[in-house]
N, CA, C and O atoms as a GROMACS GRO file, in nm:
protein
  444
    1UNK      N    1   1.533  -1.247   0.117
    1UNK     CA    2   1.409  -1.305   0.069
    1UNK      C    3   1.305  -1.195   0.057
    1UNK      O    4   1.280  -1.106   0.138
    2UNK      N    5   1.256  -1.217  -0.050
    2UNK     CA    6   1.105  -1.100  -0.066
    2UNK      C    7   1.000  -1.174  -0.026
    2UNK      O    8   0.986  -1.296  -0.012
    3UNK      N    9   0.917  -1.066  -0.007
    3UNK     CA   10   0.766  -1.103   0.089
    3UNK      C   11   0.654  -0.997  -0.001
    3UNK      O   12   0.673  -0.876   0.004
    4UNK      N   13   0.558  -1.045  -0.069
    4UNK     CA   14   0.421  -1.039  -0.120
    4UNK      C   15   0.311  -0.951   0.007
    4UNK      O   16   0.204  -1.000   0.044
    5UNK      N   17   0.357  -0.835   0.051
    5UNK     CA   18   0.313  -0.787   0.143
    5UNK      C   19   0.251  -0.637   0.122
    5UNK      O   20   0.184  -0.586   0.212
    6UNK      N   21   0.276  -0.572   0.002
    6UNK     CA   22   0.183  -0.483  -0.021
    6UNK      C   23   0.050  -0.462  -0.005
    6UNK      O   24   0.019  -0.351   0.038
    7UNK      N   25  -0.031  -0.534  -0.027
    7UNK     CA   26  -0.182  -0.576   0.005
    7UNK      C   27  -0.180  -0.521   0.175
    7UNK      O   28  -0.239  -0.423   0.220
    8UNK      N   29  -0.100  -0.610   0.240
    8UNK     CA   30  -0.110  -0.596   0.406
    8UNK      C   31  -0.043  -0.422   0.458
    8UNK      O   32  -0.081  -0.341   0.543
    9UNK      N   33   0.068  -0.421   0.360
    9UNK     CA   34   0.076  -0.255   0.414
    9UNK      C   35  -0.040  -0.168   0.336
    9UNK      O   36  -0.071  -0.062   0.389
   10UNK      N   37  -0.085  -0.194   0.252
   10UNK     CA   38  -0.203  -0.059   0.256
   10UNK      C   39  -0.304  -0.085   0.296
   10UNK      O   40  -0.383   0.006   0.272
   11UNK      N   41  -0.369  -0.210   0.376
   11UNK     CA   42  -0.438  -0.203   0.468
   11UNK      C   43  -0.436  -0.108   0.579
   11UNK      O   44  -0.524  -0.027   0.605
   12UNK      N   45  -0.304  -0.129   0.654
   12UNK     CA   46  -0.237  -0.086   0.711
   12UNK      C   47  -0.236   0.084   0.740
   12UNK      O   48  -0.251   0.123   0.856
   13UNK      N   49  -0.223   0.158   0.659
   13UNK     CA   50  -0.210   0.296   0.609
   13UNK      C   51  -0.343   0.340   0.612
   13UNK      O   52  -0.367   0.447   0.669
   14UNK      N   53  -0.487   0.238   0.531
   14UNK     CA   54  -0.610   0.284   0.548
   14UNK      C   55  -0.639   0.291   0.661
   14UNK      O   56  -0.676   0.403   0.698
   15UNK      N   57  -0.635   0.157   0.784
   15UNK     CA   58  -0.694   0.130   0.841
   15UNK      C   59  -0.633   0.259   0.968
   15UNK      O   60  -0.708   0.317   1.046
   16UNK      N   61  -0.510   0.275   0.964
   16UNK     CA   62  -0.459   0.379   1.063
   16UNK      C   63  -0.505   0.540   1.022
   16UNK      O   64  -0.503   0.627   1.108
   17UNK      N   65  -0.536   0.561   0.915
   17UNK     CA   66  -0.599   0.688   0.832
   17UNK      C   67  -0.763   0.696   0.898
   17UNK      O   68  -0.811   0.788   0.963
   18UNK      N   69  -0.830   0.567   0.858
   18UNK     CA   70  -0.973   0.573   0.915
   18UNK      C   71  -0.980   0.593   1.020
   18UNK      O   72  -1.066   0.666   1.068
   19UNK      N   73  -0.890   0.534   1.086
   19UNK     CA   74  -0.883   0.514   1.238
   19UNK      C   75  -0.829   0.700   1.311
   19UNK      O   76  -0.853   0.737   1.426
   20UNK      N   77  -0.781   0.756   1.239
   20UNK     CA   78  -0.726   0.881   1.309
   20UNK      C   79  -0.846   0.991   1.250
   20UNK      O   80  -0.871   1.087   1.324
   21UNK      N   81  -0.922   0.980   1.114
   21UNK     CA   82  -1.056   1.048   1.098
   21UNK      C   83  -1.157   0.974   1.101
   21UNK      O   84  -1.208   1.079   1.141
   22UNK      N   85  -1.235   0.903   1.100
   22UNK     CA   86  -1.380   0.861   1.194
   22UNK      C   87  -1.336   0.770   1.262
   22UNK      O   88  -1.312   0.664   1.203
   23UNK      N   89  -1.314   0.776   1.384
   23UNK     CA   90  -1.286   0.666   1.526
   23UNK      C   91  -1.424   0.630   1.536
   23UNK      O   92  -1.516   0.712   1.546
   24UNK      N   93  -1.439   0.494   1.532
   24UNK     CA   94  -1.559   0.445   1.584
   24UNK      C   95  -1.501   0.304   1.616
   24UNK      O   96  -1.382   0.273   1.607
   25UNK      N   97  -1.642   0.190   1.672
   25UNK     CA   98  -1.561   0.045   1.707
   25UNK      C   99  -1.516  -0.017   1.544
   25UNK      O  100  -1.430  -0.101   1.517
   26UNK      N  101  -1.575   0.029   1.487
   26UNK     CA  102  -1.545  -0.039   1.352
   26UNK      C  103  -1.389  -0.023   1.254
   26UNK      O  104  -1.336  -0.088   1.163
   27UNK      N  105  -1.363   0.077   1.319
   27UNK     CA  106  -1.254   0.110   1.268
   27UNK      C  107  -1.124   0.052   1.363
   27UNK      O  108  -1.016   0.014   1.318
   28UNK      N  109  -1.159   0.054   1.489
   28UNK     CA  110  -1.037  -0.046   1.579
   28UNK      C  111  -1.028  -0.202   1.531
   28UNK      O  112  -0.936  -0.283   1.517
   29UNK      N  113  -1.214  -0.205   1.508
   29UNK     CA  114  -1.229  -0.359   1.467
   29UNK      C  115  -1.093  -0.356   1.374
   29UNK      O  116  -0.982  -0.375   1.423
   30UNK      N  117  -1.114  -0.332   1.238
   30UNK     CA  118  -1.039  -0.284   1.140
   30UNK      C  119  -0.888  -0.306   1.176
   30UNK      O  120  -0.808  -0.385   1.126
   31UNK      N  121  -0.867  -0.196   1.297
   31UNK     CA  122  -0.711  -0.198   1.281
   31UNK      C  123  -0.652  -0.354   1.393
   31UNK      O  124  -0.538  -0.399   1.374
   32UNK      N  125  -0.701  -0.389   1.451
   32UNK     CA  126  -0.737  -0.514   1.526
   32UNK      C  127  -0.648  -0.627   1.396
   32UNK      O  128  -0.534  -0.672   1.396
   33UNK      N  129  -0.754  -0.642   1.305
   33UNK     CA  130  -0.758  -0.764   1.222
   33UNK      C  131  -0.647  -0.722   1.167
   33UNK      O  132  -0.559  -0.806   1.182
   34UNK      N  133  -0.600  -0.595   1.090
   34UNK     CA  134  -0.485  -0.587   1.011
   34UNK      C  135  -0.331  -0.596   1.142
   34UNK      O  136  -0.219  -0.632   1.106
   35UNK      N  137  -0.356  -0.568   1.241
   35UNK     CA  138  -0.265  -0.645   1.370
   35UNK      C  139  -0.263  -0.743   1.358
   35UNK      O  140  -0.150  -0.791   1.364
   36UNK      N  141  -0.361  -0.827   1.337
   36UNK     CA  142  -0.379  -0.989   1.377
   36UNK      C  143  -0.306  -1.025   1.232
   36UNK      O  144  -0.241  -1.129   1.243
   37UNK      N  145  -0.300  -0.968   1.107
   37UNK     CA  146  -0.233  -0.984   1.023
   37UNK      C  147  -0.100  -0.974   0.977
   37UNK      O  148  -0.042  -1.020   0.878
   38UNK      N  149  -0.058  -0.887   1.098
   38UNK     CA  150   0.112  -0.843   1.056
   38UNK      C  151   0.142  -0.974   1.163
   38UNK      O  152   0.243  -1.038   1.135
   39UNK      N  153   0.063  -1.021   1.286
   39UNK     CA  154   0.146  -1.116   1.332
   39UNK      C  155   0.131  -1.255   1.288
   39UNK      O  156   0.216  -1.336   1.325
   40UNK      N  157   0.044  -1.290   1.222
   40UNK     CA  158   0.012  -1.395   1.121
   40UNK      C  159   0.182  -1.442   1.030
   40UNK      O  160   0.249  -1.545   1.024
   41UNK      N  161   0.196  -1.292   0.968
   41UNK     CA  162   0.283  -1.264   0.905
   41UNK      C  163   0.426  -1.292   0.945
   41UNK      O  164   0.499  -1.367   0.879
   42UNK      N  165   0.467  -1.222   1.067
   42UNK     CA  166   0.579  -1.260   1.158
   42UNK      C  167   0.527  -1.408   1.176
   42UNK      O  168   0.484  -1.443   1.066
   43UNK      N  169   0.521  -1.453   1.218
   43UNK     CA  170   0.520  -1.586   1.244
   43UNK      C  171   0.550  -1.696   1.154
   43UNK      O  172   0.632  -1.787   1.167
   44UNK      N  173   0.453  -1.664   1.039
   44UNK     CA  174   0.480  -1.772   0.939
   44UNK      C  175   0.619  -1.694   0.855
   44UNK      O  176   0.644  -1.761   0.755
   45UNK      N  177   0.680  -1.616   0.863
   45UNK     CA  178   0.794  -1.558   0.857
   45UNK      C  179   0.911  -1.649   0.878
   45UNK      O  180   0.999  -1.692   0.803
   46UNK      N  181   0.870  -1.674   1.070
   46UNK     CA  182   0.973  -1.744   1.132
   46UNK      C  183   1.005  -1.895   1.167
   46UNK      O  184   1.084  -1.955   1.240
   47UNK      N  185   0.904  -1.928   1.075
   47UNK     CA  186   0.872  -2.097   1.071
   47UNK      C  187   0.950  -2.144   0.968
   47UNK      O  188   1.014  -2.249   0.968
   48UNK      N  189   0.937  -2.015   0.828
   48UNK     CA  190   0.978  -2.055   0.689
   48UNK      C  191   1.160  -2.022   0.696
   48UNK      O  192   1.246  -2.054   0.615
   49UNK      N  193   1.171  -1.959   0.806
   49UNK     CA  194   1.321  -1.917   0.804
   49UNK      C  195   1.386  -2.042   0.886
   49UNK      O  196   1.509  -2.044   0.880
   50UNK      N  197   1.329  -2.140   0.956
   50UNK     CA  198   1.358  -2.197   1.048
   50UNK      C  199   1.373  -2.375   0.970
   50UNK      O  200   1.431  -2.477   1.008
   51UNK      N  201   1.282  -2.341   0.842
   51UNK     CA  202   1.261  -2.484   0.776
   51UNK      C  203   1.370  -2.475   0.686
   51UNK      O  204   1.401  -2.397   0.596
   52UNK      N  205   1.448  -2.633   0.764
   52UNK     CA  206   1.549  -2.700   0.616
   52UNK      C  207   1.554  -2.752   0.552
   52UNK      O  208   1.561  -2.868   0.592
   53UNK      N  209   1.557  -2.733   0.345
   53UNK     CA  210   1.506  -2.789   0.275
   53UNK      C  211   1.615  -2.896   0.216
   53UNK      O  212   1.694  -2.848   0.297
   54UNK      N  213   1.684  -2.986   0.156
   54UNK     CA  214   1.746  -3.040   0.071
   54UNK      C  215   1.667  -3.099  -0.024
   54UNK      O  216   1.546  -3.117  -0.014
   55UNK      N  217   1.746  -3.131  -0.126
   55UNK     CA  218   1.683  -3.212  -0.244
   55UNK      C  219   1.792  -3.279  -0.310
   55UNK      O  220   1.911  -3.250  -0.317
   56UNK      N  221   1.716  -3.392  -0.366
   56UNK     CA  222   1.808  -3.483  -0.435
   56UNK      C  223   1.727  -3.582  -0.591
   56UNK      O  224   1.643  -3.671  -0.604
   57UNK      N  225   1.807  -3.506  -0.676
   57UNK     CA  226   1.715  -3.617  -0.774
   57UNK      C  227   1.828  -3.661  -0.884
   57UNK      O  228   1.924  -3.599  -0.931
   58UNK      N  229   1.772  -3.814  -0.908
   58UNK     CA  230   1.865  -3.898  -1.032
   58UNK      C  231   1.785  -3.873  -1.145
   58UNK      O  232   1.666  -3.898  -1.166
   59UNK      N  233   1.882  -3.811  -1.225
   59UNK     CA  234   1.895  -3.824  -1.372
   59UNK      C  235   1.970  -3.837  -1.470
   59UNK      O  236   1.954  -3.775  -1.576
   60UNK      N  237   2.081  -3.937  -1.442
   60UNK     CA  238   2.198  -3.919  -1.533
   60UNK      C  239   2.175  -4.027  -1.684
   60UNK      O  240   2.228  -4.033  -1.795
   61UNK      N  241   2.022  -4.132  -1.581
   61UNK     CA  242   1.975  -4.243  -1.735
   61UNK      C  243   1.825  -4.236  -1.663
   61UNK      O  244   1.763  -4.310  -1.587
   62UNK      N  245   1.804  -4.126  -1.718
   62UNK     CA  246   1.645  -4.079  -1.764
   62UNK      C  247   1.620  -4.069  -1.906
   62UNK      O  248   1.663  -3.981  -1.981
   63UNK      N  249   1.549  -4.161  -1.935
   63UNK     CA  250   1.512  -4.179  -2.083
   63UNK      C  251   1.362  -4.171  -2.063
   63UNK      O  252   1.297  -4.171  -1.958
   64UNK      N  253   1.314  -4.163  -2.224
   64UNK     CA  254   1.163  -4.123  -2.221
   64UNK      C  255   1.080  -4.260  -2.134
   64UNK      O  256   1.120  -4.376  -2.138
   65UNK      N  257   0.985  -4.224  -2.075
   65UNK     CA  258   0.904  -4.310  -2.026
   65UNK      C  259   0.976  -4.374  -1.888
   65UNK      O  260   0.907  -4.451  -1.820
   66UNK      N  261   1.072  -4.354  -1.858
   66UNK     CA  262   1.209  -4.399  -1.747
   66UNK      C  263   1.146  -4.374  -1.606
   66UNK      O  264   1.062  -4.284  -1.618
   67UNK      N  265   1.154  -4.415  -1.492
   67UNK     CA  266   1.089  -4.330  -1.345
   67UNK      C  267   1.199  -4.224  -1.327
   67UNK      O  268   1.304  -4.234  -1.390
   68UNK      N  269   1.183  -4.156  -1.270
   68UNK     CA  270   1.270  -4.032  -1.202
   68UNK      C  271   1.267  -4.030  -1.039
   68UNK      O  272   1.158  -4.017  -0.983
   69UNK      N  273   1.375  -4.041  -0.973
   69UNK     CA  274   1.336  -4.025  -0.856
   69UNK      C  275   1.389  -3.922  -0.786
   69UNK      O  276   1.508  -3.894  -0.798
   70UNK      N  277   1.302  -3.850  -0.699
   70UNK     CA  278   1.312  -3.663  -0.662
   70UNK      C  279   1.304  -3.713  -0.518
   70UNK      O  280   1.207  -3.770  -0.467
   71UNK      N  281   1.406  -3.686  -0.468
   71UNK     CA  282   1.405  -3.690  -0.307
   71UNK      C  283   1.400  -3.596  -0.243
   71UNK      O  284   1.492  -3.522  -0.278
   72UNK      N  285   1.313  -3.534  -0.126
   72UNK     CA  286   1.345  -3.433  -0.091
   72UNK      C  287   1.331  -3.409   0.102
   72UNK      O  288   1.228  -3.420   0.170
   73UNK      N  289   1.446  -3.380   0.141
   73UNK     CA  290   1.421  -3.371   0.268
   73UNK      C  291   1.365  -3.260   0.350
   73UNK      O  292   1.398  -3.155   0.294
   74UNK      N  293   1.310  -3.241   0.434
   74UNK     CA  294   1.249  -3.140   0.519
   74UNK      C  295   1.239  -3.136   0.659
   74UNK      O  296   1.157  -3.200   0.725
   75UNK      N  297   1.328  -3.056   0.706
   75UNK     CA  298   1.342  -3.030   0.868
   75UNK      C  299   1.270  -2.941   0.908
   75UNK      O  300   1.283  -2.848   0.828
   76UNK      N  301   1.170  -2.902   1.022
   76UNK     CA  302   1.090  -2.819   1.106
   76UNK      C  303   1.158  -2.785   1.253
   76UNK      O  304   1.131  -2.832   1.363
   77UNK      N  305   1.260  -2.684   1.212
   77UNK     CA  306   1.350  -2.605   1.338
   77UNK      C  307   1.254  -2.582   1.452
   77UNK      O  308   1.265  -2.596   1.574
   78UNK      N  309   1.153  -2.542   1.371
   78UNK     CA  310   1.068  -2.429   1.471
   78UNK      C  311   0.952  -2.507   1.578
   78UNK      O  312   0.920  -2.625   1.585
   79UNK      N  313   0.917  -2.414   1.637
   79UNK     CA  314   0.819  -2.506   1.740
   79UNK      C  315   0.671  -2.523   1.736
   79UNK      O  316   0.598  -2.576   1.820
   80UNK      N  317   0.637  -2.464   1.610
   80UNK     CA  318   0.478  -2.507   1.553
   80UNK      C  319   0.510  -2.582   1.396
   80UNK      O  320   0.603  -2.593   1.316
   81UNK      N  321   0.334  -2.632   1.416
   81UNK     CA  322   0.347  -2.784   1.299
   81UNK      C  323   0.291  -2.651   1.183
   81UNK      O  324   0.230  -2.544   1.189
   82UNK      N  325   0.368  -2.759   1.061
   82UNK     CA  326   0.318  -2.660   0.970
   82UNK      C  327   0.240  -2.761   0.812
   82UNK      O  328   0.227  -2.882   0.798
   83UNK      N  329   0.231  -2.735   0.791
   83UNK     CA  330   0.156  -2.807   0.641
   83UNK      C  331   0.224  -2.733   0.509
   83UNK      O  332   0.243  -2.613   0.491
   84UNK      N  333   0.251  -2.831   0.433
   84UNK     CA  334   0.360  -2.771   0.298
   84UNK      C  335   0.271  -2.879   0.158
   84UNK      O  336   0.231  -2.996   0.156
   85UNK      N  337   0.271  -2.799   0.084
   85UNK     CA  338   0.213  -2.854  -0.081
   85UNK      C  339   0.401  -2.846  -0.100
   85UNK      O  340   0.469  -2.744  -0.087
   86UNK      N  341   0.444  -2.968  -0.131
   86UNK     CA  342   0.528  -2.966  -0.205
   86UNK      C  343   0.486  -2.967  -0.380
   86UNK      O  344   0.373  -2.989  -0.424
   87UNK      N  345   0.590  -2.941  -0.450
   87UNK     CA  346   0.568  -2.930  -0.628
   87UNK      C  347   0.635  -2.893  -0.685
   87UNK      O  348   0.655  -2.773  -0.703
   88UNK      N  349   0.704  -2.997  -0.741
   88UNK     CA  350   0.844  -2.996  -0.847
   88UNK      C  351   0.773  -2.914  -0.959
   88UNK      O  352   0.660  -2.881  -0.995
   89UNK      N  353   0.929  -2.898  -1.001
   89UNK     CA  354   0.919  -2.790  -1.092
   89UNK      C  355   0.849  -2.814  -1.226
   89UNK      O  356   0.830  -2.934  -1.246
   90UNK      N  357   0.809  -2.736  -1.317
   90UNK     CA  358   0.764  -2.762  -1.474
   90UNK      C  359   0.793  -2.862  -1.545
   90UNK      O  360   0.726  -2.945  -1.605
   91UNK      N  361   0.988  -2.829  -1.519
   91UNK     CA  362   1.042  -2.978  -1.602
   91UNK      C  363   1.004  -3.102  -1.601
   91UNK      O  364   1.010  -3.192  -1.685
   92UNK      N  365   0.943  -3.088  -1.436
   92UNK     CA  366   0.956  -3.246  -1.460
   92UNK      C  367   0.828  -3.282  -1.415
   92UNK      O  368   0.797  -3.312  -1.299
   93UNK      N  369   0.734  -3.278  -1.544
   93UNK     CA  370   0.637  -3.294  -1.552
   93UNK      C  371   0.581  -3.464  -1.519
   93UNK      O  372   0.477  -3.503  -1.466
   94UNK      N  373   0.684  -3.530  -1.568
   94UNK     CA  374   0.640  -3.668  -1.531
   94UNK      C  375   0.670  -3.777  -1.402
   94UNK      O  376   0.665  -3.900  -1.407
   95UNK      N  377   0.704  -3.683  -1.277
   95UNK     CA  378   0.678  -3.727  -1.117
   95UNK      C  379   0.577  -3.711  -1.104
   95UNK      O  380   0.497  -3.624  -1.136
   96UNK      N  381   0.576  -3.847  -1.029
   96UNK     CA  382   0.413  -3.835  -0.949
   96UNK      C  383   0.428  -3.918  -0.810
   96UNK      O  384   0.486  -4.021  -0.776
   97UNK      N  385   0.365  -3.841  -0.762
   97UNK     CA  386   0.259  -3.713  -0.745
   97UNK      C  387   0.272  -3.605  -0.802
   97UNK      O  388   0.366  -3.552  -0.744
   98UNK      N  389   0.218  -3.502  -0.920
   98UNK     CA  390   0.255  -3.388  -0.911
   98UNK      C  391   0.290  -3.280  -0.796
   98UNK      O  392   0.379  -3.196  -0.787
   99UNK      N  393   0.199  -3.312  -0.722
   99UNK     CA  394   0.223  -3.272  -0.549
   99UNK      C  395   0.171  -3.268  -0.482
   99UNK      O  396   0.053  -3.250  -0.511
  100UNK      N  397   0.202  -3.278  -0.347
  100UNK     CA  398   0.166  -3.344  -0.223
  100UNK      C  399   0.214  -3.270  -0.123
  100UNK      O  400   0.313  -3.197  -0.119
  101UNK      N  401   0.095  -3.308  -0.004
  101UNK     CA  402   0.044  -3.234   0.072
  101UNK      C  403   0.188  -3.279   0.213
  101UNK      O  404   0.246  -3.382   0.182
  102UNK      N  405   0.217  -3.244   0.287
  102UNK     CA  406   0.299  -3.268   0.399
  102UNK      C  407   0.259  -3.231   0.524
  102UNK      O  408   0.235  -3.111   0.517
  103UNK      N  409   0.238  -3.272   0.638
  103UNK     CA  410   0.222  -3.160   0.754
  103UNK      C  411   0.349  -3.219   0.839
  103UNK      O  412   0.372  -3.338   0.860
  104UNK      N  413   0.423  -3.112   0.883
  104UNK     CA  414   0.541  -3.103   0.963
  104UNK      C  415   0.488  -3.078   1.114
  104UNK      O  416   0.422  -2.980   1.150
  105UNK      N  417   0.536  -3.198   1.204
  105UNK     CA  418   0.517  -3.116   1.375
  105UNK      C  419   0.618  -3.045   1.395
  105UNK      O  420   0.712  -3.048   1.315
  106UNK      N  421   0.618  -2.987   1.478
  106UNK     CA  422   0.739  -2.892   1.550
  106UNK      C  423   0.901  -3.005   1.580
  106UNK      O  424   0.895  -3.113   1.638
  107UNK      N  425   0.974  -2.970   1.549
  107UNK     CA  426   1.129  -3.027   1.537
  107UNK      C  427   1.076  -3.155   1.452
  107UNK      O  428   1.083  -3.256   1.522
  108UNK      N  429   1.029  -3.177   1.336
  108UNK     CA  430   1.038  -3.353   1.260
  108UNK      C  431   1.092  -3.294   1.164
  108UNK      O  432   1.078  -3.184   1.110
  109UNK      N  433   1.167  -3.401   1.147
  109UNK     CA  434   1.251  -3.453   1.050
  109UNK      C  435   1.171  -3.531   0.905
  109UNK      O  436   1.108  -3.629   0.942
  110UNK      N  437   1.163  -3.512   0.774
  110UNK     CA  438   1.091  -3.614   0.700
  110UNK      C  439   1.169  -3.607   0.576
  110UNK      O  440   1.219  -3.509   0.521
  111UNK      N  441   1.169  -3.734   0.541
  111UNK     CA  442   1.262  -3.756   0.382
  111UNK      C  443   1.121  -3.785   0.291
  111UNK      O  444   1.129  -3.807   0.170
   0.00000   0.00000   0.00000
């Protein structure tokens, strides 16, 4: 799996650069928050590795104007609650909700 984390490593690089030529509190401040960010990171890491997704949808007599029904299950392995925007894909523009909000506790189960 890839991770959108460039932003957080050159924080990272500045904040340890500032931090090794002008030391002041501002600059620990600095490297502090980009800490508080890599474990932000680990974490919601290990929640998303821990969540099980299935899906299930009928369409074998989907005709225009027809309902569609998109089932989708979601397990929370892990031991903090989490909140999920679910949102089907492009195709299928005509489910509704377009999408919806979920919050998962720690070990629930939800169809």
């Amino acid at each position: 799996m890839k991770y959108k984390i460039k932003s957080l490593v050159i924080m990272t690089v500045i904040s340890i650069l500032f931090n090794l030529f002008y030391f002041s509190n501002y600059t620990i401040l600095l490297l502090a928050l980009v800490g508080f960010g890599w474990y932000e990171f680990f974490q919601k890491k290990k929640v998303f590795k821990n969540l099980d997704i299935k899906y299930d949808i009928e369409y074998e007599k989907c005709f225009i104007e027809e309902e569609v029904e998109y089932r989708l299950y979601l397990t929370n392995n892990s031991d903090e609650d989490i909140i999920i925007t679910v949102s089907p894909s492009n195709l299928l523009s005509r489910l509704r909700p377009p999408f919806q909000k979920i919050k998962l506790s720690a070990n629930e189960k939800r169809n």
